[in-house]
C-alpha positions as CSV (number, residue, x, y, z in Angstrom):
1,X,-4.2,1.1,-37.5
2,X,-1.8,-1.3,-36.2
3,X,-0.8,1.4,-32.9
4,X,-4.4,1.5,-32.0
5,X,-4.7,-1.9,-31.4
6,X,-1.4,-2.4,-29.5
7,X,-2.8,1.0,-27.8
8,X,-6.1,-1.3,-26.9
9,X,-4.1,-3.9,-26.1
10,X,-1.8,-2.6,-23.7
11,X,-4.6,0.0,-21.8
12,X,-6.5,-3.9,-21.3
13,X,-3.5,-5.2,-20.2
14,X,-2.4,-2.2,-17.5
15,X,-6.3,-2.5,-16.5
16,X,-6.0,-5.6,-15.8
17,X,-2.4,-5.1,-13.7
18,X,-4.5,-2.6,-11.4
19,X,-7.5,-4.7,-11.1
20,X,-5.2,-7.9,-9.9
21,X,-3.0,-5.6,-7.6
22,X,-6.3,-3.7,-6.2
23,X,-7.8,-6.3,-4.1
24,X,-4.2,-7.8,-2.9
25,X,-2.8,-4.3,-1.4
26,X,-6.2,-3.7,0.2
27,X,-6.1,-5.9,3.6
28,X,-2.4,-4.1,4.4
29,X,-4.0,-0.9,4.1
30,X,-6.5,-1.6,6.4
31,X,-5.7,-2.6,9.8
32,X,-7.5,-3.8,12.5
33,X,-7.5,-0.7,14.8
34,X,-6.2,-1.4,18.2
35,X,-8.7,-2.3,21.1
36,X,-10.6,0.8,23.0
37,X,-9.2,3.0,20.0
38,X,-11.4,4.3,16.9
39,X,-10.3,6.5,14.6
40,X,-12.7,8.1,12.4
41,X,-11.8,9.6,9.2
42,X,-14.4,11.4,6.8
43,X,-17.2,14.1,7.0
44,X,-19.4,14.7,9.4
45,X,-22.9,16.6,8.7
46,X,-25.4,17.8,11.6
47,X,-28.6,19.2,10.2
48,X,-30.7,21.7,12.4
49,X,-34.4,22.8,12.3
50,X,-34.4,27.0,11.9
51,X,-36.8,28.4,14.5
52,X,-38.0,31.0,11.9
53,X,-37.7,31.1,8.0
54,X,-34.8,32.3,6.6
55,X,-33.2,32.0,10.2
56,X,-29.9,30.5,11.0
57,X,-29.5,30.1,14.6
58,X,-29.0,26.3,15.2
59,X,-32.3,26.5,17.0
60,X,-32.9,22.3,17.2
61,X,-30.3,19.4,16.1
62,X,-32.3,17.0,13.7
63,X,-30.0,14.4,12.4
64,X,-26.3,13.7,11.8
65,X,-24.9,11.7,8.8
């Protein structure tokens, strides 16, 4: 009984490490990126309308997300 409350205590106590550290490491891993120069990291989705059912030619680009 006594190890599942030091267990407690000490997962509340790491938790609370990571959620202090979190926020403070955050501005240095983002940096202001450099004027004229975006970079663009991620997924990119481009949705098309089929000219027929059940066709997949790219007939018409809809959106992009």
């Amino acid at each position: 009984m006594r190890t599942g409350r030091l267990r407690t205590a000490l997962a509340l106590l790491f938790a609370t490490a990571l959620g202090l550290a979190g926020p403070a490491a955050a501005p240095d891993a983002v940096a202001a990126p450099a004027a004229g120069a975006a970079e663009v990291h991620g997924l990119k989705g481009e949705y098309y309308a089929q000219s027929a059912p059940g066709a997949f030619d790219f007939h018409e680009l809809k959106a992009t997300g």
